[in-house]
C-alpha positions in Angstrom: 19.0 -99.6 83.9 15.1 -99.1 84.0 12.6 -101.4 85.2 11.0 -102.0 81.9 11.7 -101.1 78.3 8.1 -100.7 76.7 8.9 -100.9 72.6 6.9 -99.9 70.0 7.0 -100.4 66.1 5.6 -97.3 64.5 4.0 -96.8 60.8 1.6 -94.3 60.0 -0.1 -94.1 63.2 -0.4 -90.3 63.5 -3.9 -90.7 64.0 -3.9 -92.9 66.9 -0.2 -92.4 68.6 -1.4 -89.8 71.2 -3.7 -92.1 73.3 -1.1 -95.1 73.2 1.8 -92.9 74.3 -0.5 -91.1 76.7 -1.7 -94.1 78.0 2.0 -95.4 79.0 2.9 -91.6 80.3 0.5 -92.1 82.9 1.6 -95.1 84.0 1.9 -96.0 88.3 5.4 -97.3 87.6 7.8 -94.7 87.0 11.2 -96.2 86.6 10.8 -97.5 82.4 11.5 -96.5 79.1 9.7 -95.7 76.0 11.8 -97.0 72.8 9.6 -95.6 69.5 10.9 -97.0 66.6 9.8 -95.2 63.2 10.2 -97.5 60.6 10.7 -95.2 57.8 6.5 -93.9 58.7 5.6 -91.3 55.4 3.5 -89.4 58.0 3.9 -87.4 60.9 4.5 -90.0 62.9 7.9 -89.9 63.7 7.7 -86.0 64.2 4.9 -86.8 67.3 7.6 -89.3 68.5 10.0 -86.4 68.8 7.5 -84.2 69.9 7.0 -86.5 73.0 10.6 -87.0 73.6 11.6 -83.4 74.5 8.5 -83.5 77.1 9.6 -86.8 79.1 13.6 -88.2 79.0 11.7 -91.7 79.0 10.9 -91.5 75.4 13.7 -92.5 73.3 12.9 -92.1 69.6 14.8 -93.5 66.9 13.9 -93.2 63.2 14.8 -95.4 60.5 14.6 -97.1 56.6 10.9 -98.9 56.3 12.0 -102.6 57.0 8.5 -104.1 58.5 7.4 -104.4 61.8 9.6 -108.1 62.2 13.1 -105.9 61.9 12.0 -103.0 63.4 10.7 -105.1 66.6 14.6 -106.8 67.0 15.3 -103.0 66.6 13.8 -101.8 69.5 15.4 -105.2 71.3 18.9 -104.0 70.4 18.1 -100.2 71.7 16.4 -101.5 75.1 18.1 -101.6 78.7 15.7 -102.2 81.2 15.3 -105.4 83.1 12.2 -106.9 81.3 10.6 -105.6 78.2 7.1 -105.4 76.3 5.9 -104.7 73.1 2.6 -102.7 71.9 1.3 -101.4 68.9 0.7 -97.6 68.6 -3.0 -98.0 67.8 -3.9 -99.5 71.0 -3.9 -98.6 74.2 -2.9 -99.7 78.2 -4.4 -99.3 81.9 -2.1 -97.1 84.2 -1.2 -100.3 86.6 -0.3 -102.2 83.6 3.7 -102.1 83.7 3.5 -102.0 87.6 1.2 -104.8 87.7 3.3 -106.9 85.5 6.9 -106.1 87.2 5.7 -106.6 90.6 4.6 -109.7 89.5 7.4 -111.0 87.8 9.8 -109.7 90.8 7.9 -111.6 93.2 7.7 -115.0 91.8 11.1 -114.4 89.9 9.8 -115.0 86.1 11.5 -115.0 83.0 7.7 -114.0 81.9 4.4 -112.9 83.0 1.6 -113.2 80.7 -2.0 -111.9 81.4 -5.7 -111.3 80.1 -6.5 -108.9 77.8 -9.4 -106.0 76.2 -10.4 -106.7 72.4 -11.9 -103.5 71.3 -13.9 -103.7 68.0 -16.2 -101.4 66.4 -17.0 -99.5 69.8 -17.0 -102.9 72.0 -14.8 -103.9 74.4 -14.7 -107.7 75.3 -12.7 -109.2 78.7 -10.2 -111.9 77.0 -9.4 -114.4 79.7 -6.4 -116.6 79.2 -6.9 -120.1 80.0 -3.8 -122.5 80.5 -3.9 -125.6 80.6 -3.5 -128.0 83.8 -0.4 -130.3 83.2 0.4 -128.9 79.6 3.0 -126.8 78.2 2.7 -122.8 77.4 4.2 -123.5 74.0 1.1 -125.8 73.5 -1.5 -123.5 75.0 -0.1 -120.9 72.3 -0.7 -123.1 69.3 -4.4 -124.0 70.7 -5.0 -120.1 71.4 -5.8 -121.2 74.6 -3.5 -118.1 75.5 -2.4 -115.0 73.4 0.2 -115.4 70.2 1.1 -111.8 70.8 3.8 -110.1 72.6 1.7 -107.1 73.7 0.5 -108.9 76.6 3.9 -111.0 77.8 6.3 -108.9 80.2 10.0 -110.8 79.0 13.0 -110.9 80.7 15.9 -108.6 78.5 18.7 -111.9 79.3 16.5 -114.2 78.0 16.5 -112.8 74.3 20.7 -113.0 74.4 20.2 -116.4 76.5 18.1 -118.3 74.1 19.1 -116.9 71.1 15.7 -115.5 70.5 15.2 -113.5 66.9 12.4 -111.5 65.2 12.2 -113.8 61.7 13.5 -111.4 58.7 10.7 -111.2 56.2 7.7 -112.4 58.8 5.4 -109.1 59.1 2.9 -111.1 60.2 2.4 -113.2 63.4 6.1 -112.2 64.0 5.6 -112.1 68.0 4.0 -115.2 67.6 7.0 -117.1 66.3 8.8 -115.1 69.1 6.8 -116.3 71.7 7.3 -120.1 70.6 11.0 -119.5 70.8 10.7 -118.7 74.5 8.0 -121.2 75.5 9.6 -124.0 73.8 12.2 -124.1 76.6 10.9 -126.0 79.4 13.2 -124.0 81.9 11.4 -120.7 81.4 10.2 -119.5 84.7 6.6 -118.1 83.2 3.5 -116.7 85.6 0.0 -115.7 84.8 -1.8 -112.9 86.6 -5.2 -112.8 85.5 -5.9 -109.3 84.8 -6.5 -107.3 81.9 -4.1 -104.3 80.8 -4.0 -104.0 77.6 -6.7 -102.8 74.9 -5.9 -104.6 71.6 -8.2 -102.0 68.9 -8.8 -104.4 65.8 -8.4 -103.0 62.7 -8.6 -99.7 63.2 -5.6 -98.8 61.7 -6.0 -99.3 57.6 -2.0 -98.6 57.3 -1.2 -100.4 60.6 2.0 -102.9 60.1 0.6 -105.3 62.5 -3.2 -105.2 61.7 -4.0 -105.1 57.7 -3.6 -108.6 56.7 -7.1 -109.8 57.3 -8.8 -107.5 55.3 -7.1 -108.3 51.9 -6.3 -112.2 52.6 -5.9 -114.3 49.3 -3.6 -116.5 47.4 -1.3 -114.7 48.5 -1.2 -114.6 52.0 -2.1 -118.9 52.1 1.5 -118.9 50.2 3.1 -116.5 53.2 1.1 -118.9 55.7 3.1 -121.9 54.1 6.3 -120.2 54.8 5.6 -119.3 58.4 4.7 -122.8 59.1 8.0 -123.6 57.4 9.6 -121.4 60.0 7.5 -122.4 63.0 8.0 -125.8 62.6 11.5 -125.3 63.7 9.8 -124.5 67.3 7.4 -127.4 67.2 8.8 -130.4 68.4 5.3 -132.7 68.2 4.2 -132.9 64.9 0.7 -133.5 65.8 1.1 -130.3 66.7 2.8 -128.7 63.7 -0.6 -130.8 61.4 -3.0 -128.8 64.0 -0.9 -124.9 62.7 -1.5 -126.6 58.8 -5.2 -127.2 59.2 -5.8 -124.1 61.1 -3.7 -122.7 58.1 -6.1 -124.1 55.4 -9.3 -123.6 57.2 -8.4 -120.1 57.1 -8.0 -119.7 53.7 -11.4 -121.4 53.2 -12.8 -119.0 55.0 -11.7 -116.4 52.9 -12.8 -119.1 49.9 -9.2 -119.0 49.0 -9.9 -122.2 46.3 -7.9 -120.7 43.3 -4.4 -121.2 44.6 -2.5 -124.0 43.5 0.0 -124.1 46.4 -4.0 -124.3 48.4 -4.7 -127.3 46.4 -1.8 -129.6 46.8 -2.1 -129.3 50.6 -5.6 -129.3 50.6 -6.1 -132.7 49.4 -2.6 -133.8 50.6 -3.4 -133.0 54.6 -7.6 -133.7 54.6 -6.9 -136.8 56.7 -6.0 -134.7 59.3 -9.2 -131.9 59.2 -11.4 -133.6 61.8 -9.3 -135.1 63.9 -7.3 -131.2 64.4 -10.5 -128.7 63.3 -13.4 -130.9 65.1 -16.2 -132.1 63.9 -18.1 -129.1 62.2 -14.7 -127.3 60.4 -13.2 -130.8 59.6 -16.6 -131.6 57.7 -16.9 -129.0 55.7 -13.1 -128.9 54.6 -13.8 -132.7 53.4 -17.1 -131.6 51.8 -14.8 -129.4 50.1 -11.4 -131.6 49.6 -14.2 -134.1 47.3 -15.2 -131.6 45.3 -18.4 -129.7 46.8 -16.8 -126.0 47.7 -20.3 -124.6 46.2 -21.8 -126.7 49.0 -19.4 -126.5 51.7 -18.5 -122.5 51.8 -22.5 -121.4 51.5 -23.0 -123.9 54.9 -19.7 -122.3 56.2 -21.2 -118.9 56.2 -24.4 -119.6 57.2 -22.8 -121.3 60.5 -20.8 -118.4 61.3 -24.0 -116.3 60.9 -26.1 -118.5 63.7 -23.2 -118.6 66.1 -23.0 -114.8 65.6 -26.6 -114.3 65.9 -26.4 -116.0 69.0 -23.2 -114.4 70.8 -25.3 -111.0 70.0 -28.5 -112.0 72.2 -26.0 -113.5 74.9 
């Protein structure tokens, strides 16, 4: 049995592969395993997997039909055999202390979990992501208020744990799929879960255009507000509070206005349904302007979005 089982969900990601397996190749901790799943990738992805794997006996490569990143995650699950296990996606990258770090951690305080900061890398910049927990609340909460990362990239796990709670990838959810994951663990109160605050791993935004975990964004529309109602659907059956579960719907329709996502009539009916609940869950700016817009005024509302968003960015950049 290995230490850790590092698992990784591959798609046409011959361009950026090399550094991300490189990265974990170097790594301080020796004892692991490297589980690359091709899910059916039309590139040469899969052949760089094997490529790797006659150089180290780490890597272990196994190639399969295209199923999305959600199966091809509970794959790697159902291949691994190490002690703990962490995901990443072949477009990013990790610091060489990072599996050490994390297993040292989780031996000495005897966690289920370990959780820690992170790098977001976009367009050439690299920004320090601190997690902050809350004092007296729940990790399952913090996770719904981003007040810590909805990804499994930066969460060290505990191989029992899946078989103990019963914990699944969601069939059909490409996206946000470790986030439902991680609500399945957190949700249990008896998780033994520690934070070491300390960056690892170096999360590249969209730099992948055929990444399986990274497109979405770019192309959002009626569409994806309809696939955002069915992962609610599906996280509400990790959501005990429903306070909590109106705070995921108005994030979910303040995200389609965003992307002035007014055409859909699935967007409608829960637009004007749930606008009680905008300020009280958004705060004071976003909650006003998705009433401006639940009473009719989107060509008054959106314009006064973007402008907003413009100032704050403005002033981030003199920062």
């Amino acid at each position: 049995m290995a230490q850790v089982s590092v698992i990784i969900a591959i798609y046409k990601a011959e361009n950026y592969i090399h550094k991300c397996l490189d990265s974990f190749l170097c790594q301080t901790l020796k004892d692991f395993e490297l589980i690359l799943v091709d899910d059916g990738s039309p590139d040469k992805s899969g052949e760089i997997c094997d490529e790797y794997a006659k150089k180290d006996s780490r890597i272990k490569v196994f190639h399969k039909q295209n199923e999305g990143v959600a199966l091809t995650r509970e794959f790697g699950i159902s291949k691994a055999t190490g002690e703990y296990t962490i995901h990443a996606d072949p477009d990013d990258w990790v610091e060489k202390d990072m599996l050490q770090s994390l297993y040292e951690k989780a031996k000495e305080d005897d966690a289920d979990m370990v959780f820690c900061d992170y790098f977001l890398n976009v367009d050439g910049k690299e920004t320090y992501m601190k997690e902050t927990p809350t004092p007296n609340s729940t990790i399952a909460k913090d996770i719904l208020l981003f007040n810590i990362e909805r990804s499994l990239c930066t969460k060290l796990i505990r191989l029992s744990c899946y078989k103990k709670y019963d914990v699944h990838f969601a069939e059909g959810f490409n996206h946000g799929e470790d986030f439902l994951v991680s609500m399945q663990f957190c949700k249990h109160k008896e998780l033994k879960i520690s934070y070491l605050p300390k960056a690892f791993y170096h999360y590249i935004k969209i730099t992948n255009a055929n990444s399986i975990t990274k497109t979405r964004e770019q192309s959002y529309n009626k569409d994806s507000f309809a696939y955002d109602c069915r992962f609610l659907q599906e996280l509400s059956k990790h959501i005990d509070n429903k306070d909590d579960y109106d705070y995921q719907d108005a994030v979910n329709i303040f995200r389609a206005f965003s992307y002035k996502v007014f055409s859909s009539k699935e967007f409608k009916a829960r637009f004007y349904q749930n606008k009680g609940i905008f300020i009280r869950n958004l705060g004071l700016i976003k909650g006003s302007l998705l009433l401006i817009s639940a009473y009719g005024f989107n060509w008054i509302s959106y314009p006064m979005y973007k402008i907003i968003t413009k100032i704050k960015s403005f002033a981030h950049a003199i920062r």
